[in-house]
N, C-alpha and C positions, 0 to 999 in steps of 0.2 A: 749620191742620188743621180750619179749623170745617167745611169744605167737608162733611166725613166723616160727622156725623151726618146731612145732611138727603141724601145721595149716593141712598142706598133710596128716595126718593121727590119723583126729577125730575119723574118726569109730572104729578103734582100742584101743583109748582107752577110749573110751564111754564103748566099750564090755568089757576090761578089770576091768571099775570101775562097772559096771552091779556085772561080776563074784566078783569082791572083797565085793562088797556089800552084795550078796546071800550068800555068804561064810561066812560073820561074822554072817548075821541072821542064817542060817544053826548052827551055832556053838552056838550060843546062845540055839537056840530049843533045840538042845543037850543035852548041859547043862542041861535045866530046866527038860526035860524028863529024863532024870537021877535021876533027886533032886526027882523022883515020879510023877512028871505034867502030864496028858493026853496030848498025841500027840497036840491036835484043841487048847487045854489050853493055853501050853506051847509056841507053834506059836504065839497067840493073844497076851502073854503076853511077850514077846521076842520082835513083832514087834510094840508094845503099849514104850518099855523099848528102843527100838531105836529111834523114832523120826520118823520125817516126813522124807519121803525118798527121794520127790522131791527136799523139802531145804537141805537136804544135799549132795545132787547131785548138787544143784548150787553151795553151799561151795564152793564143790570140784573143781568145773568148776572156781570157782572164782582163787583161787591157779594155777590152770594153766594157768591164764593170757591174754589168747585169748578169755574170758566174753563179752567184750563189746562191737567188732565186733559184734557178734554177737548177742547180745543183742539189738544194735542197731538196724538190719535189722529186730529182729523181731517187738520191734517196732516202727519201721515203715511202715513194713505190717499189724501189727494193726492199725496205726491210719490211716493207708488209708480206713480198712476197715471201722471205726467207721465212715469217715466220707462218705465214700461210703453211708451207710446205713443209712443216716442223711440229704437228700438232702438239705432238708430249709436250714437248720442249716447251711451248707456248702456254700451255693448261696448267703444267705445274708452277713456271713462273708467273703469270697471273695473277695465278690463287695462291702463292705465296706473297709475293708484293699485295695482294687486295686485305690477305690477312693481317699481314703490316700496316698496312695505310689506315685500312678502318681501324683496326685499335686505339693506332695514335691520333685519327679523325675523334673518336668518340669520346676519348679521353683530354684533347685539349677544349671541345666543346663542354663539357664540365666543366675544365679547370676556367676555361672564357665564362661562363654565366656565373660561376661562384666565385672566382680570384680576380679576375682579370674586370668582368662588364661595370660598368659605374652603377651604383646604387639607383634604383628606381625615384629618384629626389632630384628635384631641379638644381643645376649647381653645386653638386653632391661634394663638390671638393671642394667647401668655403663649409660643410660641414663638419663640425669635430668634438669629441668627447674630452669631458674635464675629469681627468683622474688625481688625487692628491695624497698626499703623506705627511708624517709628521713625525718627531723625535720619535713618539711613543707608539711609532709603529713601526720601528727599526726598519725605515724605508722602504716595504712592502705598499706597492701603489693600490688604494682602493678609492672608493666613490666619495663625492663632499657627504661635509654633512650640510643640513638642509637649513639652516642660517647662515653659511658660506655662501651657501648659492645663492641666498634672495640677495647675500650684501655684494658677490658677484654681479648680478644681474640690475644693482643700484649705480654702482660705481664703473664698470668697464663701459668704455666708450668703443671697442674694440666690434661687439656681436650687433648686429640688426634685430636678433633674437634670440632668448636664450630659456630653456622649459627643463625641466625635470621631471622621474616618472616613480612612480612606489615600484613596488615589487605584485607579483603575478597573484592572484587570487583565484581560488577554484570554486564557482558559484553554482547554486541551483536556480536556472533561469523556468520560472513559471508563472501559470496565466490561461486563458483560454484555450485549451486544447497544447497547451505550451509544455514540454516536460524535457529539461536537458539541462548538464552537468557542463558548465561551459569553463573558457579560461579569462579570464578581467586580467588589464591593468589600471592602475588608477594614474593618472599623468595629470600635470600640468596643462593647464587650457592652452599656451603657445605652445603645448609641443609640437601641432600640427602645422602652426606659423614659420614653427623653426625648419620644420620639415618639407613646407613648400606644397605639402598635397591637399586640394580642397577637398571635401567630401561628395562622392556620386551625387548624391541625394542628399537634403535639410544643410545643416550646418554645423561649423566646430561648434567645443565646450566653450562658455564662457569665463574669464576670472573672476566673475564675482559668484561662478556657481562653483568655484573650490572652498568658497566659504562655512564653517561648520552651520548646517539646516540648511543650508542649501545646494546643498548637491545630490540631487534626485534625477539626472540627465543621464544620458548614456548615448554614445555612442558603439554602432555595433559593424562590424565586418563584412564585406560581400557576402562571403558564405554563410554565415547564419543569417543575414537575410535569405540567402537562396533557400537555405535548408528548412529554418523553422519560421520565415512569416511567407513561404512561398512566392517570394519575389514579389511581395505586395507590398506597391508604392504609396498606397495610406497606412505605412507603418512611422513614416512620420508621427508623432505628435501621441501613439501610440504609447499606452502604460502596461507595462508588466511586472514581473514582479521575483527582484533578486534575491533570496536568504529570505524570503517574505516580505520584503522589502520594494516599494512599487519606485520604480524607476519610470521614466519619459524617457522614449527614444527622439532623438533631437537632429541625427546625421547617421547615414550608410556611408565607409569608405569604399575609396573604387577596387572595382578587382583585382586582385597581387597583393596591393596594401600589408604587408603584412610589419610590425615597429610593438615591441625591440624585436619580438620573434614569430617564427610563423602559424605558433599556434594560437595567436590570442585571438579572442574574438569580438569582445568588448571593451570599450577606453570609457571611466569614468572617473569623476574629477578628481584631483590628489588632495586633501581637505587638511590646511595648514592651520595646527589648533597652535595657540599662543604657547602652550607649553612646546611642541617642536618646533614654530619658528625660532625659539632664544635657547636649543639642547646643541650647545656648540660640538659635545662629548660625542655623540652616535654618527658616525661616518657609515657612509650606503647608499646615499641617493646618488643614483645616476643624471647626469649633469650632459647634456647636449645643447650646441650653440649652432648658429650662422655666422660666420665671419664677414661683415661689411668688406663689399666689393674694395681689392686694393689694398686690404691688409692683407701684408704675409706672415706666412708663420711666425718668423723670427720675430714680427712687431708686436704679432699677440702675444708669444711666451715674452716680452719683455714687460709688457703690460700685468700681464699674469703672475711675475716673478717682483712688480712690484705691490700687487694686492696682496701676494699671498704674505707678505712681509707685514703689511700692514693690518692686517688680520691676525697676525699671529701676535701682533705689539698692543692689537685691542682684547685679544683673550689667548692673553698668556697660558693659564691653566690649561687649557684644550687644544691651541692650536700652536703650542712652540716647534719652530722648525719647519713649520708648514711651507710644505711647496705644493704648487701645484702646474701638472703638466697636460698640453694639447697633444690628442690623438687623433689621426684622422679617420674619419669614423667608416673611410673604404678598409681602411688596413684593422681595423676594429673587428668590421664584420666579415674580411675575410682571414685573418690570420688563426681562426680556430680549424679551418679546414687547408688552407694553404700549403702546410709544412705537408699534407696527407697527397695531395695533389703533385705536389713536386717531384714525390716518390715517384707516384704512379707517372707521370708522365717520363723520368728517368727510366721507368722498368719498360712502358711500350718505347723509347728511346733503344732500348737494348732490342728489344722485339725486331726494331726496325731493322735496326743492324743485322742481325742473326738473320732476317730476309735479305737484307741485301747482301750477305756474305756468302748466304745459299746459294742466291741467284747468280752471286758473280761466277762461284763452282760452276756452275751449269753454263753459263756463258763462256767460261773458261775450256769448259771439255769438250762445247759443240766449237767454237773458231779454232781448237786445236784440229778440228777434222776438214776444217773448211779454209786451212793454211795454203793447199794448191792452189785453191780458188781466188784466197785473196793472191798468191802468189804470182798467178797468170795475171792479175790487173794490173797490179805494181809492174810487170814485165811489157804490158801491152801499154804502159804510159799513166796510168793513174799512180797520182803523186801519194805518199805518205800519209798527209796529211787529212787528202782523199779516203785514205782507208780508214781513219781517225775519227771522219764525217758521217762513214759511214756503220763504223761499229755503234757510234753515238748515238743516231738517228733511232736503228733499231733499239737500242736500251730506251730510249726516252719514250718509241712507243710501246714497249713493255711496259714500264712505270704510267704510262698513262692511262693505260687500259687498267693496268690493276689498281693505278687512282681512283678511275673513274669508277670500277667494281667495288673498290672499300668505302668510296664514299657513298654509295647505295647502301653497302654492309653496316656503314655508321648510323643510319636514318634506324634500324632495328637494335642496333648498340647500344644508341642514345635511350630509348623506352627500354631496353635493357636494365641499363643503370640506375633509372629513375625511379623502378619496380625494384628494384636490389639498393637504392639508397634508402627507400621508403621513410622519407620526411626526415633521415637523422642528417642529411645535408643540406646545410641553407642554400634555399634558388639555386636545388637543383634542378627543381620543377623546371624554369628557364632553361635550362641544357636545349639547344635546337640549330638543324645546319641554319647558318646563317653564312653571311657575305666573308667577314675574318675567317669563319669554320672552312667554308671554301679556300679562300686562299690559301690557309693553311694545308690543306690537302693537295693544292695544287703544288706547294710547296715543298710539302713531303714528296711529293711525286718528280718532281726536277731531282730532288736534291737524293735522290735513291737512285734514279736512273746515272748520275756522276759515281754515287758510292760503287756500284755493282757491272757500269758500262763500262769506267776509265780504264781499269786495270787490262781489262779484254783489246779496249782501243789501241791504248800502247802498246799493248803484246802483238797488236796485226800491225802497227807501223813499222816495227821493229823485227819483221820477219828475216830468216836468212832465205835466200830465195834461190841458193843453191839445192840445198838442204830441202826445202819444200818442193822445190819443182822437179826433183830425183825419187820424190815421194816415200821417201824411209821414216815416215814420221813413227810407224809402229817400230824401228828397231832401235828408236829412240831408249836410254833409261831413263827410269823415272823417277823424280826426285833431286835430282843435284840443282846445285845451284843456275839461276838463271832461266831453268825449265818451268814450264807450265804448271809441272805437279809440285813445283819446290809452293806457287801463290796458291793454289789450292792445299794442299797441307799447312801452311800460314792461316787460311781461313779459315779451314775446318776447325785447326786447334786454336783460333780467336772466337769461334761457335761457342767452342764449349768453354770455353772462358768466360767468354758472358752469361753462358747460360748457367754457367756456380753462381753466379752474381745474383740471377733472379730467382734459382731456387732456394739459394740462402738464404733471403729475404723474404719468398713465401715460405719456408718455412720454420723462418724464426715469428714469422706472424702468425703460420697454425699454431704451434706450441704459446705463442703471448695468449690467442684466442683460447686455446686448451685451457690455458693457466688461469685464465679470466672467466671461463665458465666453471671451473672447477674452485673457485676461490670460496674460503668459510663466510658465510654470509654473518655467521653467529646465533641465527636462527635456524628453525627448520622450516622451508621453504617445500617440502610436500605437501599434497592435496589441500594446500591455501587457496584461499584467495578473497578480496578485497569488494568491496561493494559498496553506493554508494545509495540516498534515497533522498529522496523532496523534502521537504520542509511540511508537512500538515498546514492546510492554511489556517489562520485562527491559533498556531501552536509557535509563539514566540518567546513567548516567559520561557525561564527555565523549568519549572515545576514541568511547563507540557510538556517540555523538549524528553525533558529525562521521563516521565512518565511513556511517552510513544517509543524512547528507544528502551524502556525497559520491558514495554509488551512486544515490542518487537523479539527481542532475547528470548520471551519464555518463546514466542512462536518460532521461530529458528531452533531452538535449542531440542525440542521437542519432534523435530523431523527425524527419523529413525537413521538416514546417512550423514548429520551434522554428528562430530564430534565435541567439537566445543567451537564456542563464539562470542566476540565479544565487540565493544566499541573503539575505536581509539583516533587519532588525529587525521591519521594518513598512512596508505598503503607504504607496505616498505618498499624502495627500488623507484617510487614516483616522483621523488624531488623533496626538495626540505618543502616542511611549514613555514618554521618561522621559528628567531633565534630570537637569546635575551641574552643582556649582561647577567653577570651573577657575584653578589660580595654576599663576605661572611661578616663585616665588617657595617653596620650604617653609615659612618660617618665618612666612610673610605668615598674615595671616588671610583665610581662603578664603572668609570670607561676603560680602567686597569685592570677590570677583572675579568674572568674567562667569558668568552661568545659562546651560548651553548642549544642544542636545539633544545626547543621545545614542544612537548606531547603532553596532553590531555588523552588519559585511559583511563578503564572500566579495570575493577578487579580481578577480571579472569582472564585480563591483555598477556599478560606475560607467561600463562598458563598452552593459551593459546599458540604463540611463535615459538613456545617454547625456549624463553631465553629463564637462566637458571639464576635463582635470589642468591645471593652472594653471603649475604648479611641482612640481618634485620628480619624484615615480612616485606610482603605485598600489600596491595590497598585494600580495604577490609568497605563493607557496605557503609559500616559507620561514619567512613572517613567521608564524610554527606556536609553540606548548607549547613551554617550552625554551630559547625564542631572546628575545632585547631585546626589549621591548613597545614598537610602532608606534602609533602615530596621525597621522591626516587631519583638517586644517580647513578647514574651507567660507571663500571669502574674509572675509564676517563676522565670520567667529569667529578668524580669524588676526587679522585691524585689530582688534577688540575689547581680545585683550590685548598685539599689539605694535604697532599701529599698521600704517603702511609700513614697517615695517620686515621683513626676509625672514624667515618662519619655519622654515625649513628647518634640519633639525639642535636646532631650539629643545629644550628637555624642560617637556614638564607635570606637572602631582604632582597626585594621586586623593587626599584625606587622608581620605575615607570607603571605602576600599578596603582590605582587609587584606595580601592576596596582596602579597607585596614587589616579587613578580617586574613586576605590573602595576600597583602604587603611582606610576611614573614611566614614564613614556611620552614617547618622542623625535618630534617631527614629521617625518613625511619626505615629505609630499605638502599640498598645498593644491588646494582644484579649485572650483569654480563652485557660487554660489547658485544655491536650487532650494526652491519652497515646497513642502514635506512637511506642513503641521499642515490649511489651510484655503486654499481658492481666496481670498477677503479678504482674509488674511494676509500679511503683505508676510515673506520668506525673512529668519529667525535665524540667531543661530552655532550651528554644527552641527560636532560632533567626532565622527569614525569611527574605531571598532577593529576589528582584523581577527578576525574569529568564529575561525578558527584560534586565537586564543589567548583570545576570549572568549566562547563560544558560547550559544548561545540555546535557554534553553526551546522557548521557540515563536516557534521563526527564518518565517520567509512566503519564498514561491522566489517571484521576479519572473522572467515568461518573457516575453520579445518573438519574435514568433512575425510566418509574412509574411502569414498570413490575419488571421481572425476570431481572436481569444485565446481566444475560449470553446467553438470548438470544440477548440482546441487542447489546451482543459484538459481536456475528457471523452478523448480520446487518452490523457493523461498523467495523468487517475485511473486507465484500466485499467494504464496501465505500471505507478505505481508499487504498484497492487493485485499485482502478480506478483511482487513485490517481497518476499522469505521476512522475515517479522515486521512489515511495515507496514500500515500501517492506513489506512482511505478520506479520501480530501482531505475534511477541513470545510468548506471555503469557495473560492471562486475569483470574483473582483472584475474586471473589465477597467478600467483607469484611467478611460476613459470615463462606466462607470455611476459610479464615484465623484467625478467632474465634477457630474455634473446631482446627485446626492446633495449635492455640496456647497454647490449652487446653487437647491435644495429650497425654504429661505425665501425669497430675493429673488426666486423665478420665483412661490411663491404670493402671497404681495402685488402681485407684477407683473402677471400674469396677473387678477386682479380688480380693480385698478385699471382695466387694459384692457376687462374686459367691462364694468365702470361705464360708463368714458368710452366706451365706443360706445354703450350703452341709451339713454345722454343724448342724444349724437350724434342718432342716431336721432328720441329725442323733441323734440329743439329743432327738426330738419328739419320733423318733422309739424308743430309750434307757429308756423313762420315759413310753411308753408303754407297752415294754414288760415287765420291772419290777413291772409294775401295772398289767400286765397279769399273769404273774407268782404268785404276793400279792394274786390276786383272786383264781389260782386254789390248792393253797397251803392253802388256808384257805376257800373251799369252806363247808368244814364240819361246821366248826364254823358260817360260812355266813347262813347255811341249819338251824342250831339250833338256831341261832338268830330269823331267819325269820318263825320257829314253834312257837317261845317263843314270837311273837307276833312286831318282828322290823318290821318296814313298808320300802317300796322301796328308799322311800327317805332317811330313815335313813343308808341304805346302799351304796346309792350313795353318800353321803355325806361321809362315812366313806373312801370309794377308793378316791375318789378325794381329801379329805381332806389327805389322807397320799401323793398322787402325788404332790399335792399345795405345803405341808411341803417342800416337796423335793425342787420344782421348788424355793420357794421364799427363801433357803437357798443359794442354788446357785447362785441367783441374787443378793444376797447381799452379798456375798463373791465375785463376779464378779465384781459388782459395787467397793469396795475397791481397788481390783487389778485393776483396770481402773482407777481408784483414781491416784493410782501410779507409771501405766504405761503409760499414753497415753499422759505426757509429752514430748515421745520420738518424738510423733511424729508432736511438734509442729513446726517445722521445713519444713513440708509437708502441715501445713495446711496453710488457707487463709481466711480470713472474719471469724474464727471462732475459740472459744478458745479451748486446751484439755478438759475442762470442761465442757462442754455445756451441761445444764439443760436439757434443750431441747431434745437433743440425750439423754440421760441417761434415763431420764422420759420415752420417743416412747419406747425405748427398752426395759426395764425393762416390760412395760404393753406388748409388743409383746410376750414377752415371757411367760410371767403369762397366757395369752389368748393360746400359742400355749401349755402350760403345762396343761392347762383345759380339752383342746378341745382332746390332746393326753389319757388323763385318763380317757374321758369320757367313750368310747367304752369298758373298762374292765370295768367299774362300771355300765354299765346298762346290761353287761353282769353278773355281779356280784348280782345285783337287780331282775333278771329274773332266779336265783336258786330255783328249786323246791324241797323244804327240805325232803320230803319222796326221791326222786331221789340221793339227797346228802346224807344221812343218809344209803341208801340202799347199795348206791357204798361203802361207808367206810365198 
């Protein structure tokens, strides 16, 4: 900092080192005119015997400290000028760094609001999830069960707070003017404790309203406030009315709010009946704590590893080998999206690079034209390191501009994504420039302006300045070692190296996507679709239930574009209902026997999806209130608990079931696997009972119709509007939209992977271009004397594109390798298809052999159309 004090008063001593400097040459002429020199002599040879006077003007500047201020601004006023006076030059490096910088701007802004940001919860890192295991679940970690937790939640001295939540329920929320198909979870009254967030508006659940008859509270969502009480703050205290059920709304959460997941809209209480507080057997509830300030991990798992001992020494039968483990519930919620982010952030990684390899080509071809220029500085006293300063300058305000551009490009990026995640990524709504997003860009933009400037800097400090200032840089060859074109042939075939890397990736993720939308569902999935409807008020029994959905049927059934329709649990593709143990056995213990889902259907459900009876029948009208309890197994779940052996006639036992009558159920039907939960999901055991004898809150009518389904549904909302007590359809789904619904994530990863590897595409073409443009005008002499000495056109085309080919098929085979060894990572994302796929590697490889051709070709038929008196004349 000494520079600082004399900073005020340059001029003075710029004139003082002036005078000090005329003074010594004055003294020297002296001298020499003394010794007898002629006055002209003696100056010439005085100022010949001191040196350059501009370098030793900078010395001296260098000594006083304040250099590089001001060395700085100048250049930086040069490199603005250089690239003032360069437009191309400028436009295309730009907008290639801008295209780099925003991708990987809008892609860490994702991965920051979904991996990286802390949870919307106070103290979010003293949060944590209890997952556990035990002998009899050959170490596969799932949820406690719900007597664990309450004797957790007795004995740890470890949590502040500790709550548990049920599982997701799909409700008809109505009422005055009220008509919607919402999403419930039922939780514990601390969960909200544990979680730190008060309610906008009223209040939490309370504990004593998780009590069975008294839990009629409800808490409900920002958004269905917004949406269905119109943001009306005397919805407090308000009753409406769930499955027919009047509920008290009691508390609005605040905006964002969204726990466990972002579509729920309602929390109402988890209602702990004496039979599952003491059912040690059924593991599932989800378990979240607060960790008291000052306990660390390690003191909770040691805590937790001596309950879970002692739990398992007070019920042996169900909990031998019980461990139980802390998760922290940021690596909870973000690790289902994480591994997908990584990718992506690795592949605009590559993005970056293939920009700054292009750009370094381009930087590389223009300082090879402007080597006199650097060469006369170096000759007129600017030091090395000077030239070093100043290749650098101008790279960093390239990178900054095209910073500054990608980070505007990221602001439409980011609404990009968030429209192309459409809800299948948690808080990605959150994605937005913030302060880290910044820096990060500022970031990238330094650290591209070193990848793409260095190479350029060193090659101008390192000039030979004989060689430059003789100006033969066109009879230069090109390509050997230590030359200009050997780092740009290095970069070009490092372009396309990376760029095998990202197309092999997108398009081992079309083909998983191909594979994923073309997978056997088991059903037929045309002209479906799914629909849901109210509850009739006044119709809670069963008698009214099944009587409304049986006049619904004739009315549906009877529209001339319905095929068939029928009742059943739940749309296929929309997520489970809801599982059960199942033994063949009573006195067996039922926690050992198969997990299976369960469906309540109508007798023309399977007529419907068309899934085909294997054995036995279907459900017959008879099989009604009254009569023997029937049930249907998917082949799955028949082999699960007999094997091959024929299930027909078998009986199963419900031991969570009260009702005697449906305690034991006989199989009289087996029929065909069919995935119901997730297009990825490979088809479970699946057990059906006939709605006539178990009927459904909120049963969904499946119509297969010969047109469109969805027009078919507006038809069949006014039907069943005519309908005396019924209420307007909530929802109506075509299998279809729940296909691509289900295929949301693998097509947004897919889909940007794709626009990656084509940006790349694209910029490795332009990169193998220009450096075939450049091979041609640097060697147009020699292409001129070839083609007097009798080469023919072809043999020149052959010569340019055989050197681009070189290039291209090095880098495909150095990409292929590294694909070899990387795209293991991402077998975790794929589906139907392995990292290796021949198949992908073959397409890509020729795609790019074809676009490395088709790039070369235009310098080589411009190379082929040299008129050699014209080249000969210019040299």
């Amino acid at each position: 900092m000494k520079w600082v004090p004399i900073f005020g008063r340059r001029k003075q001593l710029e004139w003082e080192l002036d005078e000090e400097l005329r003074a010594h040459l004055a003294i020297a002429v002296r001298e020499r005119i003394e010794k007898g020199e002629a006055p002209a002599e003696a100056e010439a040879n005085a100022r010949r015997e001191f040196g350059n006077m501009a370098l030793v003007k900078d010395v001296t500047r260098d000594q006083w400290g304040w250099r590089w201020p001001e060395t700085l601004v100048q250049d930086v006023r040069y490199g603005l000028r250089q690239l003032r006076r360069n437009p191309g030059f400028t436009i295309v490096a730009v907008v290639t760094l801008a295209l780099g910088i925003g991708c990987a701007t809008a892609i860490f802004a994702a991965f920051n609001a979904t991996v990286l940001h802390p949870l919307p919860f106070p103290h979010e890192q003293n949060l944590v999830r209890i997952k556990a295991t035990a002998v009899r679940m050959a170490l596969s970690w799932m949820d406690m069960s719900l007597p664990d937790a309450l004797a957790l939640r007795r004995q740890s001295t470890i949590f502040d707070s500790l709550g548990y939540y049920g599982g997701r329920q799909p409700m008809n929320l109505t009422g005055a003017s009220l008509y919607a198909h919402i999403t419930s979870f039922s939780v514990s009254p601390e969960i909200f404790r544990v979680l730190g967030v008060r309610p906008a508006m009223g209040r939490w659940l309370r504990r004593e309203e998780s009590r069975p008859g008294d839990n009629a509270e409800m808490v409900i969502s920002h958004s269905l406030w917004v949406q269905n009480f119109g943001s009306n703050p005397d919805v407090i205290g308000k009753t409406v009315r769930l499955n027919n059920k009047p509920y008290r709304v009691v508390g609005v959460m605040p905006l964002r709010f969204a726990f466990p997941d972002p579509f729920v809209q309602a929390w109402l209480p988890e209602v702990v009946t004496a039979e599952a507080a003491n059912d040690h057997s059924l593991y599932g509830t989800p378990v979240i704590g607060r960790l008291k300030r000052g306990i660390s991990p390690d003191q909770a798992q040691a805590e937790l590893d001596t309950l879970a001992r002692w739990l398992a020494s007070e019920n042996p039968t169900t909990d031998e080998g019980l461990k139980l483990k802390l998760v922290r519930m940021e690596d909870e919620v973000a690790s289902p999206v994480s591994r997908m982010f990584w990718v992506l952030l690795g592949a605009v990684g590559l993005v970056l690079l293939i920009a700054c390899a292009n750009v370094g080509n381009l930087f590389l071809a223009r300082n090879a034209a402007r080597e006199r220029e650097l060469a006369v500085r170096i000759s007129l006293g600017a030091g090395r390191t000077r030239m070093v300063s100043l290749v650098m300058a101008e790279a960093l305000l390239l990178a900054l501009t095209g910073g500054s551009l990608g980070l505007a490009v990221s602001v439409w990026e980011i609404d990009g994504l968030r429209a192309l995640a459409s809800g299948s990524v948690h808080r990605m709504a959150d994605a937005h420039v913030d302060l880290c997003v910044l820096g990060f860009a500022l970031a990238a933009s330094a650290m591209t302006a070193i990848l793409f400037g260095l190479a350029p800097a060193l090659r101008s400090a390192r000039l030979d300045l004989n060689a430059s200032l003789r100006g033969d840089l066109n009879s230069r060859p090109v390509g050997r070692a230590g030359r200009p074109a050997s780092v740009q042939n290095i970069l070009v075939a490092g372009q396309f190296a990376l760029v095998v890397l990202l197309l092999i990736g997108a398009g081992l993720m079309q083909r998983s996507l191909s594979s994923l939308m073309n997978v056997p569902l088991g059903f037929d999935p045309s002209h479906l679709a799914g629909m849901c409807f109210a509850i009739p008020e006044g119709k809670s029994s069963d008698v009214d239930l099944l009587a409304f959905q049986h006049e619904v049927l004739e009315q549906v059934r009877a529209i001339p574009g319905v095929k068939s329709a029928e009742f059943g649990s739940n749309i296929p593709l929309m997520g489970p209902v809801g599982t059960m143990f199942l033994t063949e056995q009573p006195d067996r213990g039922w926690m050992r026997s198969p997990l299976m889902e369960e469906n309540s259907v109508g007798p023309g459900y399977f007529k419907v999806l068309g899934l085909s009876i294997i054995r036995g029948r279907t459900f017959l009208p008879s099989d009604s209130e009254g009569h023997p309890c029937v049930a249907i197994l998917n082949r799955l779940g028949a082999r699960s608990v007999w094997g091959d052996q024929n299930p027909l006639g078998r009986m199963i036992y419900r031991p969570n079931i009260i009702d005697r009558n449906l305690k034991n159920c006989q199989i009289v039907g087996e029929v065909s696997d069919a995935r119901f939960i997730k297009l990825d999901e490979p088809p479970g055991p699946e057990i059906y009972f006939s709605r006539l004898q178990l009927p459904e809150l909120t049963p969904v009518l499946l119509v297969r119709s010969k047109n469109n389904p969805l027009v078919e549904a507006n038809v069949i909302l006014n039907r069943v509007d005519n309908i005396p007590g019924a209420q307007r359809v909530m929802f109506a789904y075509s299998i279809d939209q729940l296909i691509e619904r289900s295929a949301l994530q693998p097509r947004f990863r897919t889909v940007l992977l794709s626009i990656f590897a084509g940006l790349t595409l694209v910029i490795a073409a332009i990169g193998i271009y220009g450096v075939m443009a450049y091979f041609v005008s640097q060697r147009t002499k020699e292409i001129g004397i070839r083609t007097a000495l009798g080469a023919e056109k072809s043999d020149v085309l052959g010569m340019v594109v055989g050197q681009g080919l070189k290039l291209a098929l090095i880098g495909v085979a150095v990409g292929i390798a590294g694909a070899l060894a990387l795209t293991r990572f991402l077998s975790s994302l794929l589906y139907g298809v392995t990292p290796t796929d021949p198949l992908t590697f073959i397409a890509v490889s020729l795609v790019l052999i074809a676009v490395a051709l088709a790039a070369c070709y235009i310098p080589a038929r411009h190379a082929a159309k040299v008129d050699p008196m014209v080249a000969l004349r210019y040299e």
